[in-house]
Backbone bond lengths (Angstrom), bond angles and torsions (degrees), N, CA, C in turn:
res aa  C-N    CA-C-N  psi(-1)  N-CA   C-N-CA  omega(-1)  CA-C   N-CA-C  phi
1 X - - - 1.469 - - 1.520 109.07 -
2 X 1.538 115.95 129.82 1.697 113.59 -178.96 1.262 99.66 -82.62
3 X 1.610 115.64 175.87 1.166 135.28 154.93 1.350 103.16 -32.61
4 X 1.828 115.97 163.87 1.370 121.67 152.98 2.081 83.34 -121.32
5 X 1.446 101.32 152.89 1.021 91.44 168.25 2.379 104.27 -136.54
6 X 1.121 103.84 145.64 0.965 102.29 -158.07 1.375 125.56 -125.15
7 X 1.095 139.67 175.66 1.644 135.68 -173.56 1.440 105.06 -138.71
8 X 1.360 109.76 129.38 1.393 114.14 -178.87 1.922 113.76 -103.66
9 X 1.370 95.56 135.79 1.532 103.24 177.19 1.840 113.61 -41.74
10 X 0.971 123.41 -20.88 1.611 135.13 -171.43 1.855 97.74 -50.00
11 X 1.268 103.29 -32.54 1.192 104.44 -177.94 1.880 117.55 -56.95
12 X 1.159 93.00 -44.07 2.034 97.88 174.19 1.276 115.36 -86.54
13 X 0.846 126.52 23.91 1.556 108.56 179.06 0.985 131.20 -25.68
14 X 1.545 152.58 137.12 1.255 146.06 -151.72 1.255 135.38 34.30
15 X 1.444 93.60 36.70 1.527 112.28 166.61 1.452 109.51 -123.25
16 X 1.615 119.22 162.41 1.882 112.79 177.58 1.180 82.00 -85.39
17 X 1.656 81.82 175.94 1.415 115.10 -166.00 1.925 109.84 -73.26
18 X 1.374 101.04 -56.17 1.585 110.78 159.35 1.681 98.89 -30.43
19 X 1.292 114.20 -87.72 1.780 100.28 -154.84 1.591 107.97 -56.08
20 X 1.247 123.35 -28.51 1.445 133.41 176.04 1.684 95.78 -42.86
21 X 1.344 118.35 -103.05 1.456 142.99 152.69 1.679 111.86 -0.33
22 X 1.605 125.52 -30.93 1.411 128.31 165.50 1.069 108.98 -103.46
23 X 1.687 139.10 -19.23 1.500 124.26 150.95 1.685 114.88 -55.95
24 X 1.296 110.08 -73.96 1.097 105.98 172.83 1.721 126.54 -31.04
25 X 0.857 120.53 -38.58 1.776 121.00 -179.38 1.535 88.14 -66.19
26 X 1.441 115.87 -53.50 1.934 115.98 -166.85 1.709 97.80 -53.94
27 X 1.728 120.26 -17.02 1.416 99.92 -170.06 1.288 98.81 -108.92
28 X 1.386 109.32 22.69 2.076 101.56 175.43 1.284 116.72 100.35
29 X 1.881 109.47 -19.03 1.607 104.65 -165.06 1.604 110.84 -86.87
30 X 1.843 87.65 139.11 1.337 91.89 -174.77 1.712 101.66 -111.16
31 X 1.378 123.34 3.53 1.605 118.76 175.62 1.528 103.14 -150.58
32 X 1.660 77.79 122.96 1.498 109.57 -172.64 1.472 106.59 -81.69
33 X 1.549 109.53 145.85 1.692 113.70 152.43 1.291 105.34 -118.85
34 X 1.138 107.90 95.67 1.780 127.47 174.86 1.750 104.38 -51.55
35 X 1.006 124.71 126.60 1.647 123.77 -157.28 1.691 91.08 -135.28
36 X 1.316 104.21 86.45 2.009 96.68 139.41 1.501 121.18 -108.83
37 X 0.813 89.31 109.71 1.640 120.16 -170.70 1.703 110.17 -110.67
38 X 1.547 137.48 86.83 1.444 141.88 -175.51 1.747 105.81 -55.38
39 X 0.896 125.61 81.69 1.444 147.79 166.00 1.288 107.25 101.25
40 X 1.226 106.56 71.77 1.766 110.05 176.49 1.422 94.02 -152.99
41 X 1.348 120.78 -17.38 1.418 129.93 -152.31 1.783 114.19 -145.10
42 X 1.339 137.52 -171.94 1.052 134.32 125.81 1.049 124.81 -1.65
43 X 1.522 137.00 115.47 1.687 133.00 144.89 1.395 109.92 -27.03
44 X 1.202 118.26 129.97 1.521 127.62 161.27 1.576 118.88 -139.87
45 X 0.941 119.86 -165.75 1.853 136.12 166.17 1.239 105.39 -166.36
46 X 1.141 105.30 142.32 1.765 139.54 178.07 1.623 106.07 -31.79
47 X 1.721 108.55 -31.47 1.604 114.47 177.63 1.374 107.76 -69.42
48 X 1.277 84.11 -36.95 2.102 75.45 -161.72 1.472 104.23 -71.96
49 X 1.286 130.06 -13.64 1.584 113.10 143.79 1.057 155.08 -65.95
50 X 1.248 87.42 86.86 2.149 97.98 -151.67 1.259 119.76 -114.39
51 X 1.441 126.79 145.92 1.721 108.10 -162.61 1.596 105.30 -69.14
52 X 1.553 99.05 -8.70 2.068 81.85 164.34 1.013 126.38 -84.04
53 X 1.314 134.61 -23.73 1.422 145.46 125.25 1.165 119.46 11.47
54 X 1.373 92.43 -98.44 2.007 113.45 162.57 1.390 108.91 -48.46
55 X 1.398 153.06 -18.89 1.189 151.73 151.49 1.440 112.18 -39.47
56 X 1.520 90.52 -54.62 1.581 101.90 -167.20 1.479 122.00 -93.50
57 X 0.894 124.03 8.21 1.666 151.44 -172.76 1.517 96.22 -97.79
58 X 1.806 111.46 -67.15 1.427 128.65 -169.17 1.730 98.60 -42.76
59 X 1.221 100.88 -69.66 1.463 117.75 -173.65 1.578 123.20 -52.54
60 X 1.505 110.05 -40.99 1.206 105.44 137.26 1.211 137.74 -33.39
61 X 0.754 108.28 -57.89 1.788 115.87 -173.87 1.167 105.02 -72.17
62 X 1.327 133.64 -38.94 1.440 129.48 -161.01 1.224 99.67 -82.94
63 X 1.650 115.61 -19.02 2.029 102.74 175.77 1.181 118.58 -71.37
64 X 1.756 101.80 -30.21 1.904 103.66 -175.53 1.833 100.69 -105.13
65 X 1.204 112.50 33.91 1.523 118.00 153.68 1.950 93.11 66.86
66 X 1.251 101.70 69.15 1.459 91.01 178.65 1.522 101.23 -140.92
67 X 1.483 103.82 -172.74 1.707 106.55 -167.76 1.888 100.40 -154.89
68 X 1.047 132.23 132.81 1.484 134.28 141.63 1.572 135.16 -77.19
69 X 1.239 103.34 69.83 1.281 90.21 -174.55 1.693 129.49 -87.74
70 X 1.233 110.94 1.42 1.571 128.15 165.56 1.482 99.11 -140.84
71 X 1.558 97.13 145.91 1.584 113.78 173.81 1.378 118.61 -140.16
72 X 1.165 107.20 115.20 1.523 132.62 -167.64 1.772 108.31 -60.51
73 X 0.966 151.54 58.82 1.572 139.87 162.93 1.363 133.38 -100.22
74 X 1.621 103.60 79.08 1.818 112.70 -154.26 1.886 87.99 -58.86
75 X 1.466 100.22 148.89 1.421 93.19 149.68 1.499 84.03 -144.08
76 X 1.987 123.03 -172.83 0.911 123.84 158.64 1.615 111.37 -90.69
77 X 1.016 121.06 129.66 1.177 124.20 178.65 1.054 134.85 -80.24
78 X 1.525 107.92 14.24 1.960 123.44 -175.51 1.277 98.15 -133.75
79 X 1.392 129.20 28.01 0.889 130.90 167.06 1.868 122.27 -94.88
80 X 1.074 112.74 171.71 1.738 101.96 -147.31 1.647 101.79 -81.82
81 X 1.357 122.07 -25.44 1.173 132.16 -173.76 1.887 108.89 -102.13
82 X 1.320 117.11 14.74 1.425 125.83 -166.26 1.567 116.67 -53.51
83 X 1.355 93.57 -62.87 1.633 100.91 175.68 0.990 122.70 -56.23
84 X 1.493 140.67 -21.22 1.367 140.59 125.41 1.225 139.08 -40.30
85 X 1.127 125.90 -32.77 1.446 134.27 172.17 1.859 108.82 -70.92
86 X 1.639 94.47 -53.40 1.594 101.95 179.74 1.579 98.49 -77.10
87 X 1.065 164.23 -113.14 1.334 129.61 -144.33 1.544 120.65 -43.49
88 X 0.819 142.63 35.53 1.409 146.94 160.33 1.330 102.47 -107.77
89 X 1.304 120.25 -49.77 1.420 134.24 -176.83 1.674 103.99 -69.45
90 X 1.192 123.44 -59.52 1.608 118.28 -169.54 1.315 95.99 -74.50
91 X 1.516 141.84 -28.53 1.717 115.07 163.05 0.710 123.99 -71.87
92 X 1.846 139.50 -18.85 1.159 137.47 176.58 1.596 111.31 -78.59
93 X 1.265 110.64 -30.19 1.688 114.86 155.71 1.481 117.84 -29.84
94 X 1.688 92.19 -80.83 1.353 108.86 -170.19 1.071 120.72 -39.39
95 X 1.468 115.38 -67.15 1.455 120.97 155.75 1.624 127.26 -42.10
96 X 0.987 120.62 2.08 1.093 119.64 155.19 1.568 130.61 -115.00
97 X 1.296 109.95 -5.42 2.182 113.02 138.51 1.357 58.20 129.27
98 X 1.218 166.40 -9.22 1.697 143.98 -169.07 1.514 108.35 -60.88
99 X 1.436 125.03 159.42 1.341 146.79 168.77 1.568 132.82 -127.52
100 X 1.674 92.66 -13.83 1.047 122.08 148.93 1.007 145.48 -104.09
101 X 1.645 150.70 151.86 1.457 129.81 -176.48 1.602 96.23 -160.46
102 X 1.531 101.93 104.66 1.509 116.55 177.63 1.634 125.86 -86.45
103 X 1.196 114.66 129.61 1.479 129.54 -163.20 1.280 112.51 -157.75
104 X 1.583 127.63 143.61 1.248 144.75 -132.74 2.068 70.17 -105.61
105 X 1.550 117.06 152.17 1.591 121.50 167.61 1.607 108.18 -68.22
106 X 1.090 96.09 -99.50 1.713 105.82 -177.39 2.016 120.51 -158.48
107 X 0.772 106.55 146.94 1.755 117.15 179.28 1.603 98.71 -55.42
108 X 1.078 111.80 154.19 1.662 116.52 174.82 1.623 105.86 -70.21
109 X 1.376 137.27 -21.54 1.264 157.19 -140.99 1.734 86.41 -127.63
110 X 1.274 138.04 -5.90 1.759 123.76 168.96 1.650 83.07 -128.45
111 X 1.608 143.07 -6.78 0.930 107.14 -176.73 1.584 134.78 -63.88
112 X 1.018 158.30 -3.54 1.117 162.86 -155.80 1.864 95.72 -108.97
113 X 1.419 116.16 -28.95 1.498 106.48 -173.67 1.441 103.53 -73.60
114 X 1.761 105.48 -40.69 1.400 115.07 -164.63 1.893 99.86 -65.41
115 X 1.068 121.34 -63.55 1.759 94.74 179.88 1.056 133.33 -60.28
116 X 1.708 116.09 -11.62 1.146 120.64 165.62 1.652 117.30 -49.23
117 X 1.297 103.03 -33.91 1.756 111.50 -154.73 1.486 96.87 -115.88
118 X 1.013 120.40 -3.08 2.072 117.90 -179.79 0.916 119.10 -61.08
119 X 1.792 120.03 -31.11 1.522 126.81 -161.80 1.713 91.95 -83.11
120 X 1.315 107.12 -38.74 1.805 107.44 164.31 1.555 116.41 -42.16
121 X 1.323 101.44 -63.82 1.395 116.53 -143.82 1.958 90.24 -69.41
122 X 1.298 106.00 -33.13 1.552 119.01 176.24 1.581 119.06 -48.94
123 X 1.239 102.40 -28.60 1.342 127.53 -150.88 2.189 96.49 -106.13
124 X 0.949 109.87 -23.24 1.200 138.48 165.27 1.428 131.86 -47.68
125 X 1.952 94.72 -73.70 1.176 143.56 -173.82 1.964 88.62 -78.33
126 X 0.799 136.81 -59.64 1.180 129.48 -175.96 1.579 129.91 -68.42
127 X 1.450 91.88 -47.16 2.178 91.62 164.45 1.871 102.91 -51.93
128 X 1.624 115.27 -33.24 1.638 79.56 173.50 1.502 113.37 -140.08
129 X 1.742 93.26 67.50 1.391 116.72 167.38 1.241 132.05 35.30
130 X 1.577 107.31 52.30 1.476 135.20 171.71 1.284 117.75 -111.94
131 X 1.253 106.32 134.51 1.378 125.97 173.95 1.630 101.09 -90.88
132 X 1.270 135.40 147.45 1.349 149.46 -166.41 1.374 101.31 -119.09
133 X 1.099 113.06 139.08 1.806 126.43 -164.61 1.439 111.00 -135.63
134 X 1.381 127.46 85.92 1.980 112.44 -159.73 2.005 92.61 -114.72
135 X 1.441 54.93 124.84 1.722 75.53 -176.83 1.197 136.66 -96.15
136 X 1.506 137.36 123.24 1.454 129.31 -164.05 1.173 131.57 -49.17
137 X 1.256 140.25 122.94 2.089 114.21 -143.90 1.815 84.31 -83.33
138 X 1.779 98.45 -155.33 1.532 133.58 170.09 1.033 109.80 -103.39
139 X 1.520 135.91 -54.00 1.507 144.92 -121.83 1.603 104.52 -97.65
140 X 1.178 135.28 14.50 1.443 146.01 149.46 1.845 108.30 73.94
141 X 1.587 101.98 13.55 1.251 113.65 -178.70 1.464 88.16 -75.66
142 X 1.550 116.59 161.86 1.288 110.44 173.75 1.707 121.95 -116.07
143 X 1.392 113.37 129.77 1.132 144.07 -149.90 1.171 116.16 -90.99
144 X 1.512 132.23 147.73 1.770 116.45 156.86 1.618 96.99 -81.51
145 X 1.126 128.09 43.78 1.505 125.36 -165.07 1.517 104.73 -156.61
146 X 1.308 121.52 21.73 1.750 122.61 -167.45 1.531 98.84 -67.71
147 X 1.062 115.34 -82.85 1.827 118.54 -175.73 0.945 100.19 -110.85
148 X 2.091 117.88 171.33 1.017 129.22 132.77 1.751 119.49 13.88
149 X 0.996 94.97 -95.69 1.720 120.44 -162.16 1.520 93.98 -40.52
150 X 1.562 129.33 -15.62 1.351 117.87 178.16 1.569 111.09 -87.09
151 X 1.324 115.90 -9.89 1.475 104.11 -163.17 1.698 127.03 -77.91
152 X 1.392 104.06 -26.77 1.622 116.14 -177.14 1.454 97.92 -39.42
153 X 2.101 105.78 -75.16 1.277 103.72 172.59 0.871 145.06 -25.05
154 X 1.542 89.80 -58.64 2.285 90.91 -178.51 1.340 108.40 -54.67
155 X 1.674 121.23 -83.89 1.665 114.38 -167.47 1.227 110.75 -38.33
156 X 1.604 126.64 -24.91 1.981 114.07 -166.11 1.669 94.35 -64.15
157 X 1.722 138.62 -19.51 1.016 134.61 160.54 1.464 134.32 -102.56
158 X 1.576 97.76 30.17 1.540 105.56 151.68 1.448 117.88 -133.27
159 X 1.549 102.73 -177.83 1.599 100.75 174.31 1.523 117.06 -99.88
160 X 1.287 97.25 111.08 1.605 118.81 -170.51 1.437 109.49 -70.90
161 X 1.265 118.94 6.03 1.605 105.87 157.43 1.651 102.60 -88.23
162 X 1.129 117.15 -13.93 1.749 109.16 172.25 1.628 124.80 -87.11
163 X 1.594 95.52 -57.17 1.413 131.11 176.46 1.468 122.69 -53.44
164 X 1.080 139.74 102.78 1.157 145.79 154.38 1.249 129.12 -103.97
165 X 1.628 125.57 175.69 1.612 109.64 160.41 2.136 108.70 -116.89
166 X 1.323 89.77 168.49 1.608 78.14 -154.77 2.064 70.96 -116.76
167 X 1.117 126.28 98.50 1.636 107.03 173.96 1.332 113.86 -101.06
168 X 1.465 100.73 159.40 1.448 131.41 -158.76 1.682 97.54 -132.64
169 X 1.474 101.92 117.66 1.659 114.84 -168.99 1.600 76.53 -83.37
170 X 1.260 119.32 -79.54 1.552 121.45 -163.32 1.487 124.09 -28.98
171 X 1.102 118.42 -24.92 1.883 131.87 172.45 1.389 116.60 -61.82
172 X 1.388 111.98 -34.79 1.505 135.34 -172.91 1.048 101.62 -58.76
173 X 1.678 132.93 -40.71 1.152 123.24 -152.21 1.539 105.67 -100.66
174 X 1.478 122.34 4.47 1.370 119.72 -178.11 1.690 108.74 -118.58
175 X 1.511 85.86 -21.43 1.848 95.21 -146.82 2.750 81.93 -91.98
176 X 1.239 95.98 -41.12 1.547 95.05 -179.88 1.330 104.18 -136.77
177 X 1.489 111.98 75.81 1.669 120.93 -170.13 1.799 108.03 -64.81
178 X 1.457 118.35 -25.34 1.323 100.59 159.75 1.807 141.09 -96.64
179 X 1.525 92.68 39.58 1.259 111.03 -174.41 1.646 116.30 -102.59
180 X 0.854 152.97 108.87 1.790 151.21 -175.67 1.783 86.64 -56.02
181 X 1.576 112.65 105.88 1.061 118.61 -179.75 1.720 101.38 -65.17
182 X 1.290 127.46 -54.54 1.388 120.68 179.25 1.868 130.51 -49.37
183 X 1.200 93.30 -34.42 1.128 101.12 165.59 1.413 121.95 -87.90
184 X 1.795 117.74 -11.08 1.488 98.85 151.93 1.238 127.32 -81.06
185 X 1.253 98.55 -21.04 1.755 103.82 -178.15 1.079 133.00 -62.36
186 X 1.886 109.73 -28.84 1.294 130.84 161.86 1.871 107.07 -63.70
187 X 0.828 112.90 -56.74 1.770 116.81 -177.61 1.120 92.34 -36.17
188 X 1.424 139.74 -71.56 1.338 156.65 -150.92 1.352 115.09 -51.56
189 X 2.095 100.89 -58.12 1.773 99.85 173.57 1.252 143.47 -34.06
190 X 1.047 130.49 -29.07 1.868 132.74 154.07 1.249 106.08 -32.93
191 X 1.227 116.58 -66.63 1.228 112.13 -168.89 1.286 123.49 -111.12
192 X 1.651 114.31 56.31 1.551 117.81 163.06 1.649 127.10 -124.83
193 X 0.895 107.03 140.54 1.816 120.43 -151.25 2.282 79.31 -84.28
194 X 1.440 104.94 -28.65 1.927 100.22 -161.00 1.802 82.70 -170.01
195 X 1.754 91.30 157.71 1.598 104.53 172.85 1.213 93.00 -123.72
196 X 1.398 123.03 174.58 1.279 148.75 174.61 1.908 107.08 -113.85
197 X 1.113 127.60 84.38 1.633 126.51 -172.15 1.787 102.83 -83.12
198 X 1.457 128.72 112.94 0.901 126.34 -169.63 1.959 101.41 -163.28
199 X 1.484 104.41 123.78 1.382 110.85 -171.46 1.944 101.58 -98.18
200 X 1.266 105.87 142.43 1.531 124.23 164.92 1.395 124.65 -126.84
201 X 0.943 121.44 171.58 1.432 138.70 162.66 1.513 126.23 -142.39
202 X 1.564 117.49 155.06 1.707 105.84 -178.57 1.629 82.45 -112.28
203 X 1.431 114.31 159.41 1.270 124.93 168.22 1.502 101.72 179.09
204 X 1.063 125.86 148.96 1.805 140.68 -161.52 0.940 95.06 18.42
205 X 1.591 120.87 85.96 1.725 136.64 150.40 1.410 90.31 44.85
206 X 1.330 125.41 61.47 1.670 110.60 163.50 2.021 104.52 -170.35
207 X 1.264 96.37 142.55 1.882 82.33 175.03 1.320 96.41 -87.95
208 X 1.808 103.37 159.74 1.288 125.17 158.80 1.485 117.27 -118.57
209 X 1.334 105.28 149.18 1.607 115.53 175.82 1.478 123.88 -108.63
210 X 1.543 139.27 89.76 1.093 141.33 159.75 0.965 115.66 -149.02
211 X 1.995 107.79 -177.96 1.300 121.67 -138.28 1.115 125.26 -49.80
212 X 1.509 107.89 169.88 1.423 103.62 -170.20 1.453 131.14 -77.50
213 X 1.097 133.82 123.31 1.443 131.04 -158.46 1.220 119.23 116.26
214 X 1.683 103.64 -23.74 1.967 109.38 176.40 1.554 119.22 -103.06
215 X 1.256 114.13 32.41 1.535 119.36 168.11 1.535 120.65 -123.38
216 X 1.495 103.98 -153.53 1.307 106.59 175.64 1.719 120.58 -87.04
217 X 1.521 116.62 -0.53 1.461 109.30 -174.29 1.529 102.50 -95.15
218 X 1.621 108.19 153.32 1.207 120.84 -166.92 1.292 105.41 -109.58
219 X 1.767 100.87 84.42 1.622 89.84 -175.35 1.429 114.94 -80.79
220 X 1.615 136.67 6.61 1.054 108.37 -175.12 1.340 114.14 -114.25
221 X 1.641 90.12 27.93 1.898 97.64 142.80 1.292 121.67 -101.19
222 X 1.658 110.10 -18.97 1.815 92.41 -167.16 1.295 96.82 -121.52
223 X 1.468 127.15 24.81 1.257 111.62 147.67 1.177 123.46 -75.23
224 X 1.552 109.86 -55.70 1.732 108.84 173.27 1.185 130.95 -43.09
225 X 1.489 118.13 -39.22 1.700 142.17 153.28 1.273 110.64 -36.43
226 X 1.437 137.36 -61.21 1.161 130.08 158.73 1.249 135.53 -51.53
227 X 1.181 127.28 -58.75 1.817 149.16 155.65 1.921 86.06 -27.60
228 X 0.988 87.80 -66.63 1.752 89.91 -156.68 1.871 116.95 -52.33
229 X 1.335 100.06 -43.54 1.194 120.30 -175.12 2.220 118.47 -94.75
230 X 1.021 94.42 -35.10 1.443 121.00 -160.81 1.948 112.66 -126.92
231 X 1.667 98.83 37.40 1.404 91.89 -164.08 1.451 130.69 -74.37
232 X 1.309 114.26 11.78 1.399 140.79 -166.35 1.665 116.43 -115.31
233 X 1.369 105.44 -24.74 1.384 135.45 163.52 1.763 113.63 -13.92
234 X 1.082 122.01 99.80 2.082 102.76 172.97 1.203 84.66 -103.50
235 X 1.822 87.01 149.34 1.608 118.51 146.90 1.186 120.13 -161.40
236 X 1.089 111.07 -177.58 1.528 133.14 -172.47 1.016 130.68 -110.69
237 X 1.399 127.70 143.20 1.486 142.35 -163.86 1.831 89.76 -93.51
238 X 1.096 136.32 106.30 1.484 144.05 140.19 1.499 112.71 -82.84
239 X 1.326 92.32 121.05 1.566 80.42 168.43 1.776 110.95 -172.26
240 X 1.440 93.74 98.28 1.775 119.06 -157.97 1.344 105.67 -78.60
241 X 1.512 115.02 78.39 1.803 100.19 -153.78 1.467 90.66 -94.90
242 X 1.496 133.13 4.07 1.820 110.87 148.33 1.749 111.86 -91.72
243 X 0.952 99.10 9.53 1.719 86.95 169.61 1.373 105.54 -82.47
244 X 1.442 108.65 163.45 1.326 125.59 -173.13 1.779 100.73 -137.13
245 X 1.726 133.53 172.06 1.115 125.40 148.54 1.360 92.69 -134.24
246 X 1.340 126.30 151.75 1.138 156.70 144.55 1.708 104.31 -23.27
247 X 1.485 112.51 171.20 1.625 94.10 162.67 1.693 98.46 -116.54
248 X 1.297 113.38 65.07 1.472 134.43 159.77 1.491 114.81 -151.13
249 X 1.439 122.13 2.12 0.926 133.84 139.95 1.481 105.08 103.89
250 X 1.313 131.73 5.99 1.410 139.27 147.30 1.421 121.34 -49.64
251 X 1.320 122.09 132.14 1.524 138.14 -162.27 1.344 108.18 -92.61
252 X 1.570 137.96 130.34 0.866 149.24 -142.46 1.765 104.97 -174.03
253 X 1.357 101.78 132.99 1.914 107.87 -169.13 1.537 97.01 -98.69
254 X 1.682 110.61 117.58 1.614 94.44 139.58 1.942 124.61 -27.80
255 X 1.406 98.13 142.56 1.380 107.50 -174.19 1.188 118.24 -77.85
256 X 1.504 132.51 -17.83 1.729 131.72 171.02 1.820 98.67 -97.48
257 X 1.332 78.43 -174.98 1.902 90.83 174.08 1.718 95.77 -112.72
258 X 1.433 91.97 143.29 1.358 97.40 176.07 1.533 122.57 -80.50
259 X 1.503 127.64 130.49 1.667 122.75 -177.89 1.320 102.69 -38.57
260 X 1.368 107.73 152.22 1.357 112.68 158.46 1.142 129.50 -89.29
261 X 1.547 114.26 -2.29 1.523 121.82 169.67 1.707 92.65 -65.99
262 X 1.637 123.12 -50.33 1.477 135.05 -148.54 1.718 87.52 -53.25
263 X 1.768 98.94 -61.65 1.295 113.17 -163.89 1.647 117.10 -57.20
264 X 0.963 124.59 -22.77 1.433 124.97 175.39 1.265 112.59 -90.15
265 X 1.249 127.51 -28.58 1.434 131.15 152.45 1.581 121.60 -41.56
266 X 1.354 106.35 -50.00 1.434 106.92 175.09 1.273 114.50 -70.00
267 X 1.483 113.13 -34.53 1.787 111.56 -172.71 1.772 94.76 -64.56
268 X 1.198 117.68 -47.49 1.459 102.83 -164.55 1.350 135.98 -84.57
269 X 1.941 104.54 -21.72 1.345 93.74 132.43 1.642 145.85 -52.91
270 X 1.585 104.26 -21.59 1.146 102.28 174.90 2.029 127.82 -69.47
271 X 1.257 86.71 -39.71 1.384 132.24 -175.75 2.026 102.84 -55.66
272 X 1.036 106.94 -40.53 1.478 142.67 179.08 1.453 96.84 -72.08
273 X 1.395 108.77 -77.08 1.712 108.79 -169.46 1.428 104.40 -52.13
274 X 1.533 104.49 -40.23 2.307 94.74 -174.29 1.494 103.79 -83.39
275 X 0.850 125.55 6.33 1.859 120.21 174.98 1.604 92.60 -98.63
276 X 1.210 129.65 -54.12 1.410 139.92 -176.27 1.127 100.93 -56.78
277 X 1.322 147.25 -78.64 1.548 152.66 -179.51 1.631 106.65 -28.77
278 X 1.712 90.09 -64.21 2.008 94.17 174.62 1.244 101.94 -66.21
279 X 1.262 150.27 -51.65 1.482 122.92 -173.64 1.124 108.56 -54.18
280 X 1.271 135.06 -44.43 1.619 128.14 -177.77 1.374 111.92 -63.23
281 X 1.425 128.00 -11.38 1.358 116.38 177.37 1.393 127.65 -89.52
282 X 1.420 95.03 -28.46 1.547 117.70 148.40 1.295 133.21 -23.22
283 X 1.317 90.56 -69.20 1.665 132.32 -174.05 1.458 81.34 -41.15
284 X 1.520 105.82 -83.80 1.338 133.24 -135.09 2.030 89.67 -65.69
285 X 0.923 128.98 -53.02 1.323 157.66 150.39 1.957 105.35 -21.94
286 X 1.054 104.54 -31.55 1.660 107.25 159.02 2.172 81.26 80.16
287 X 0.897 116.72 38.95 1.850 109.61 -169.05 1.556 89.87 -108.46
């Protein structure tokens, strides 16, 4: 079985889901990462995830030939109301054809709630056949999930038929700015169920988010690294080009909405650079 590789809605922000879902088809994509994300994205509430919702999402997609096969809904998971949030979230997955379901672990300050409640949340994740993907955040709060070097630990205290990590090279560079994000990202691959592929930059005390190839990550080391090692590997194109971070690493929206001519421009340059990169690995690869 190959990779699926995928594009996440994070890209429109403040757009519906309909025009989201008909840009995307105009840019070729055929696998969605459906992204509710509570200030990363759209205003929502826990209601408006409703299996009619996901009815109507599914069906969507299936007119413009599309698929969900990972679904992005960070919550913190040591938070007091968690196990509520995540079963709302892993049925609204399910119901939406996902196998994946991506979510940030927990703050060092909720960790002790979050293993308390995993063997739950495990138990969850499995009545509707999700694998769990916790992903290293941005926001420089500190995590049982900061780098690499944290992960052995964590999963040796979960159940790794649920538990995975879902990593995000692009986080590295805000969330542990003196870390060689590529080279954590590589540490990490053993043990990732999906990546998150997403380029940044810092410039006037603030991060930026765009396409791929115009920041600080060096993908044309850790693509081949992956391909080479990890050739079965999915992930996803994130790429929040009205997000902003602070230079303390708090998330913050440009104040307009970005065109959607702008925004599809960026996806397909992006889209371009990872077909271009993999053809060259090919190349080089004698494939």
């Amino acid at each position: 079985m190959g990779r699926d590789i995928s594009v996440s809605t994070g890209a429109y922000d403040g757009y519906a889901m309909p025009e989201i879902l008909q840009s995307m088809q105009r840019c070729g994509i055929k696998n969605v990462e459906l992204a509710f994300i509570k200030g990363y994205v759209n205003e929502f509430t826990d209601a408006d995830l409703s299996r009619d919702y996901a009815r109507e999402l599914v069906a969507l997609m299936n007119s413009l030939g599309q698929r969900c096969p990972t679904f992005s809904g960070h919550i913190n998971l040591g938070d007091e109301d968690a196990i509520a949030q995540f079963e709302v979230r892993a049925r609204f997955a399910a119901e939406l054809g996902a196998s994946r379901f991506v979510t940030n672990a927990a703050t060092l300050a909720t960790a002790e709630r979050f293993f308390e409640l995993a063997p739950d949340m495990a138990a969850i994740a499995r009545q509707h056949g999700l694998r769990v993907c916790l992903e290293n955040p941005g926001d420089r709060v500190d995590n049982i999930l900061n780098s690499a070097a944290d992960i052995p630990a964590l999963l040796a205290r979960l159940e790794r038929d649920v538990f995975s990590i879902n990593y995000d090279v692009g986080n590295i560079i805000s969330h542990r700015p003196g870390l060689d994000p590529v080279a954590d990202t590589l540490q990490a691959l053993p043990y990732c169920e999906h990546l998150h592929i997403k380029d940044a930059y810092y410039r006037d005390e603030k991060y930026h988010f765009c396409a791929l190839g115009e920041g600080q990550i060096d993908f044309i080391r850790l693509l081949p690294a992956i391909e080479a090692a990890f050739p079965e590997l999915s992930f996803s194109l994130e790429l929040p080009f009205r997000l902003l971070r602070n230079n303390d690493a708090k998330p913050y929206k440009k104040t307009t909405l970005l065109p959607l001519a702008e925004i599809e421009n960026e996806l397909l340059k992006s889209l371009t650079f990872l077909d271009d990169v993999l053809k060259e690995i090919d190349h080089v690869a004698g494939k």
